[in-house]
Structures are given as structure tokens and as C-alpha cells.
TORPA-4810 file (N, C-alpha, C, O; in nm, 3 decimals):
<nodes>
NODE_1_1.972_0.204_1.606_1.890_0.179_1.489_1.860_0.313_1.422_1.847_0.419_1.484_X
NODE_2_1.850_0.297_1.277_1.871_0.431_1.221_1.690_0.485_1.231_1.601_0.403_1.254_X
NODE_3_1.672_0.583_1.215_1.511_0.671_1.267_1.415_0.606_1.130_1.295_0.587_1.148_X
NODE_4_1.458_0.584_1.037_1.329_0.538_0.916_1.311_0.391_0.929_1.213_0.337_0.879_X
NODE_5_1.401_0.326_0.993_1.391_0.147_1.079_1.282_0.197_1.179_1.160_0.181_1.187_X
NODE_6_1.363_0.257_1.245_1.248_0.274_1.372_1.128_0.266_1.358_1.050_0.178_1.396_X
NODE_7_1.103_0.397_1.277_0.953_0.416_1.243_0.902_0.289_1.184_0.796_0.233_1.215_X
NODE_8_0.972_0.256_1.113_0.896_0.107_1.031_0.879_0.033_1.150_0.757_0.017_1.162_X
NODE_9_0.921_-0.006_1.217_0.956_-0.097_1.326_0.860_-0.059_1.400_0.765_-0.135_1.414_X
NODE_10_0.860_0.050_1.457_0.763_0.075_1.564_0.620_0.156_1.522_0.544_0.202_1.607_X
NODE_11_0.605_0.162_1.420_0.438_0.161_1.382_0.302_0.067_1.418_0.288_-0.055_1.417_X
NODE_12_0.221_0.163_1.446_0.106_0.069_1.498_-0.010_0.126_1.453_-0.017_0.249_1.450_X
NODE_13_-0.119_0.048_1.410_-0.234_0.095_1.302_-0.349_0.142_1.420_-0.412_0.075_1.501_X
NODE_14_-0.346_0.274_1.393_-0.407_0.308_1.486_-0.593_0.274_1.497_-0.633_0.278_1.380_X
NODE_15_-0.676_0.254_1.563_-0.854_0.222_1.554_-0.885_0.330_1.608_-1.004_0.312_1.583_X
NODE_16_-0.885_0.425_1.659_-0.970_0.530_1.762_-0.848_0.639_1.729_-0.729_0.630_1.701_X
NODE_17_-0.953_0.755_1.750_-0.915_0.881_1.718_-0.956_0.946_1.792_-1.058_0.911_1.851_X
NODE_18_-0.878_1.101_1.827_-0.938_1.163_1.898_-1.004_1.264_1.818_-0.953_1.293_1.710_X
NODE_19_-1.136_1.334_1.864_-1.189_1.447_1.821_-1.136_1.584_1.791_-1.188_1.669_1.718_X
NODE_20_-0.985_1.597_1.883_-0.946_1.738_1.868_-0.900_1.769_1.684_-0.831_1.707_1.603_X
NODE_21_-0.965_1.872_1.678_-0.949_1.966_1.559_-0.775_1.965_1.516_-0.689_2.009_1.593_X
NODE_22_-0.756_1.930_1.433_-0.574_1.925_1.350_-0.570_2.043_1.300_-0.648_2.067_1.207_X
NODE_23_-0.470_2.159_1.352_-0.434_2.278_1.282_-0.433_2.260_1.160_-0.403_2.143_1.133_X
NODE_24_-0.456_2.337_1.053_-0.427_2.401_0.920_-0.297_2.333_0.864_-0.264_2.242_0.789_X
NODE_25_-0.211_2.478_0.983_-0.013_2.399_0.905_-0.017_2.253_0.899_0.036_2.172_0.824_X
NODE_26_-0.112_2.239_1.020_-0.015_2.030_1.001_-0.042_1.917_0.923_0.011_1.808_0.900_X
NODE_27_-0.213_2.022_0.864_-0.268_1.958_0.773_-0.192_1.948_0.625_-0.186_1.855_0.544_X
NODE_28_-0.130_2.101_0.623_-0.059_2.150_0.512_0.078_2.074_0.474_0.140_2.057_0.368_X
NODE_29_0.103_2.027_0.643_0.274_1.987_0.637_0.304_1.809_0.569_0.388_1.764_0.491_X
NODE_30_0.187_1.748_0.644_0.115_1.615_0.609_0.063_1.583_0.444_0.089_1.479_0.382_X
NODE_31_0.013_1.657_0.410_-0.021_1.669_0.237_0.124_1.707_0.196_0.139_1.643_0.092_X
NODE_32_0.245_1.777_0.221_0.353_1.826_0.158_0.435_1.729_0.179_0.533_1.731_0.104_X
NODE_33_0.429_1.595_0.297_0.497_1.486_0.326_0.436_1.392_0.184_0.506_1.337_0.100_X
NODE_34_0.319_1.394_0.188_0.270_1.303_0.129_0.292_1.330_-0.072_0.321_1.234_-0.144_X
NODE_35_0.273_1.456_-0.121_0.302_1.464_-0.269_0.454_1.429_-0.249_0.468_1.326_-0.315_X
NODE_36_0.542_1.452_-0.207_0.674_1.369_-0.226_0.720_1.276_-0.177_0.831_1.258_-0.127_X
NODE_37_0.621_1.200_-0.192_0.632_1.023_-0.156_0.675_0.989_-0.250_0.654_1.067_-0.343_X
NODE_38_0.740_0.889_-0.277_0.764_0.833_-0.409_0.663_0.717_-0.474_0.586_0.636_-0.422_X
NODE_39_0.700_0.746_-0.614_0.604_0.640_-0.696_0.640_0.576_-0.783_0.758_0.586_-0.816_X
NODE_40_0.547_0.478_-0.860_0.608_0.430_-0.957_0.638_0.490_-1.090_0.548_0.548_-1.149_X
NODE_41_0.745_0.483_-1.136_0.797_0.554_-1.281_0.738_0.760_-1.209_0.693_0.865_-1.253_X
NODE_42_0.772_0.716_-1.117_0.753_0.925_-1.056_0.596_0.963_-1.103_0.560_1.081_-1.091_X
NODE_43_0.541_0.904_-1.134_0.412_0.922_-1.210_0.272_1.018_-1.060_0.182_1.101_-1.077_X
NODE_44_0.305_0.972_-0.974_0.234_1.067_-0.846_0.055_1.038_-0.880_-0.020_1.132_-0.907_X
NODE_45_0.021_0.941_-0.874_-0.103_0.933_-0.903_-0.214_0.982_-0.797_-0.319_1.009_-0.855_X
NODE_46_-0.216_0.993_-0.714_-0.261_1.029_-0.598_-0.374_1.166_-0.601_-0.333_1.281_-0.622_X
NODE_47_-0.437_1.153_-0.590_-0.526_1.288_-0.526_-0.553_1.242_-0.384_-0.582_1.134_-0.334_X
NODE_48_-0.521_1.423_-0.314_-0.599_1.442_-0.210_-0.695_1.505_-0.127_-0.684_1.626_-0.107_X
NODE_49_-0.756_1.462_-0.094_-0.922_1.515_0.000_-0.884_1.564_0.150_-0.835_1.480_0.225_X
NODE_50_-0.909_1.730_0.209_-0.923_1.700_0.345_-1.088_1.744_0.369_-1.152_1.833_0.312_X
NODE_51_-1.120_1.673_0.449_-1.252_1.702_0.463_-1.256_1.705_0.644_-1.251_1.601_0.711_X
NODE_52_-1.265_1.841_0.705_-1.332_1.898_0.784_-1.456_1.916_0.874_-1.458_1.937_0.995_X
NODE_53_-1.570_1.902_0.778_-1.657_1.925_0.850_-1.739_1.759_0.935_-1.762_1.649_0.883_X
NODE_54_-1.762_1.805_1.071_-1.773_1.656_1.125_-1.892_1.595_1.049_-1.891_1.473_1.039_X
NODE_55_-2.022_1.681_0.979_-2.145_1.582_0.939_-2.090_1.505_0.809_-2.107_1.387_0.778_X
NODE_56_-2.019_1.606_0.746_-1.951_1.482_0.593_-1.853_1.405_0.641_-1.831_1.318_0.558_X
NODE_57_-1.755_1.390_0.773_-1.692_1.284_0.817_-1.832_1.210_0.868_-1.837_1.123_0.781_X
NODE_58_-1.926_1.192_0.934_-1.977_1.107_0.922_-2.070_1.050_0.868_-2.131_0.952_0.910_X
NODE_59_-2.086_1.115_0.764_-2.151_1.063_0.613_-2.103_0.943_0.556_-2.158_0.837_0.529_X
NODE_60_-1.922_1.009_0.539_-1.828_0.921_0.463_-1.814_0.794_0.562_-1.760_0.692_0.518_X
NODE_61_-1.859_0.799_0.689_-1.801_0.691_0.758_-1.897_0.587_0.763_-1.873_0.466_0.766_X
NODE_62_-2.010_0.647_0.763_-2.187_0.563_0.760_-2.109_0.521_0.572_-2.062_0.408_0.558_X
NODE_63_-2.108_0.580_0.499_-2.148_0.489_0.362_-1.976_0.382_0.360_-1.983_0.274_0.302_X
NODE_64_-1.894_0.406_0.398_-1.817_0.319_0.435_-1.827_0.180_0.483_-1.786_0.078_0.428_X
NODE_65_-1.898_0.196_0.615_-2.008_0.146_0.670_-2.117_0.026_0.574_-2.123_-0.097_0.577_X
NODE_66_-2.169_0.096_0.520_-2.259_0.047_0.466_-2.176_-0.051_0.351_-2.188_-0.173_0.365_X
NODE_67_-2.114_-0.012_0.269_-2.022_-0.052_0.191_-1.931_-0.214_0.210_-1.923_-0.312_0.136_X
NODE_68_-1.862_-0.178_0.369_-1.818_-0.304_0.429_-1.949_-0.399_0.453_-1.927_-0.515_0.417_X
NODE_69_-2.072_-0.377_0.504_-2.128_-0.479_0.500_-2.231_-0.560_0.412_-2.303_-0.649_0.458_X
NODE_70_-2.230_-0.529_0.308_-2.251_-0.573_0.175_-2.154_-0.625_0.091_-2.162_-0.668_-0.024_X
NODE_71_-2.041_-0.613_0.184_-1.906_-0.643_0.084_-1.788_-0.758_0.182_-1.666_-0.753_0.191_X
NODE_72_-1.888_-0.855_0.244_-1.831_-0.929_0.296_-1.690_-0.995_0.311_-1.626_-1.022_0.413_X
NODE_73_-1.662_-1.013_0.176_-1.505_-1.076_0.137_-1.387_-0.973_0.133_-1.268_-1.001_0.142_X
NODE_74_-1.454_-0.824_0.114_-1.342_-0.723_0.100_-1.303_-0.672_-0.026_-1.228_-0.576_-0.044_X
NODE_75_-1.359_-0.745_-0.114_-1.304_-0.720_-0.257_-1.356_-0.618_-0.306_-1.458_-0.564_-0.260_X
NODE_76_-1.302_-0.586_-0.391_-1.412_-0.451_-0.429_-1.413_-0.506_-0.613_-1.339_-0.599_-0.643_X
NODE_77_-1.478_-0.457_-0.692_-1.563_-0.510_-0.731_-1.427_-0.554_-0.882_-1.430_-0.661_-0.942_X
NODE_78_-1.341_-0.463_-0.906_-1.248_-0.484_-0.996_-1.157_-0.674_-0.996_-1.101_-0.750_-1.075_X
NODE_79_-1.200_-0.666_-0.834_-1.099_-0.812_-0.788_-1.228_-0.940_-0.783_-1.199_-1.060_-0.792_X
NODE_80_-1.352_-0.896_-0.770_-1.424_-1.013_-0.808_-1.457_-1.032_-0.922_-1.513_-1.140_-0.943_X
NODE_81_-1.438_-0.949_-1.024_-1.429_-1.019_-1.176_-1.342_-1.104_-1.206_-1.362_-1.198_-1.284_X
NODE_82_-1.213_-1.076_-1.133_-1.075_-1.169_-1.201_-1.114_-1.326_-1.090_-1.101_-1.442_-1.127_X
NODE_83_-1.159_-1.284_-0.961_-1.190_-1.432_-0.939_-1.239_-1.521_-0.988_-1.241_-1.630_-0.930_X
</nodes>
């Protein structure tokens, strides 16, 4: 089986993370995978955020948090107008 099957094939969404700190480069190498992703009409709409420090990861994860449970159905707010 050719290696970009594979990967499709054998991906799994990961829930738990570990705490260890991600070098710099791999952070660097991961963002350089990611701007040459492809898009629609090449247009690259994308911005990206790394955020580092553990109290604003768990800032972002508490209002996340908070977010999902006020937001029962999942929708966010663009998709419950058209309902």
C-alpha cells in the first residue's frame, strides 16, 4: 500500500496528550507542512496560532469548555440561522 493510503488508513483522532514541550524546529516543520496544504482556487485562507505558554493553553481550553456547554447541538452560530 502506497505511504499517503496508509496514513489515511491508519489515522486515529487522538483525546490525550502528553505534556512534553514540542521543540521549536518541529513546531516550524509542522506550520511549513501545513502553509502548503492545498486549497481551494490556491487561495490559503488559513492563519496560524502557536501558543506556548501552559496558563493561555488553559485559558483557551476552559473557554472552549465553556463554549461546548452552552452550545449543546454543536452549531455555531452561522449554522443556526440557516436552520
Amino acid at each position: 500500500m502506497n505511504e499517503v493510503l496508509s496514513a489515511i488508513m491508519d489515522r486515529r483522532s487522538v483525546r490525550s496528550y502528553k505534556s512534553d514541550k514540542v521543540e521549536r524546529n518541529v513546531i516550524e516543520q509542522i506550520l511549513e507542512a501545513a502553509r502548503w496544504a492545498p486549497s481551494g482556487n490556491n487561495l490559503q485562507p488559513w492563519k496560524f496560532v502557536v501558543v506556548t505558554e501552559a496558563a493561555v493553553i488553559g485559558s483557551l481550553a476552559e473557554s472552549k469548555l465553556t463554549w461546548v456547554q452552552s452550545n449543546p447541538t454543536g452549531r455555531n452560530s452561522r449554522q443556526k440561522a440557516r436552520a
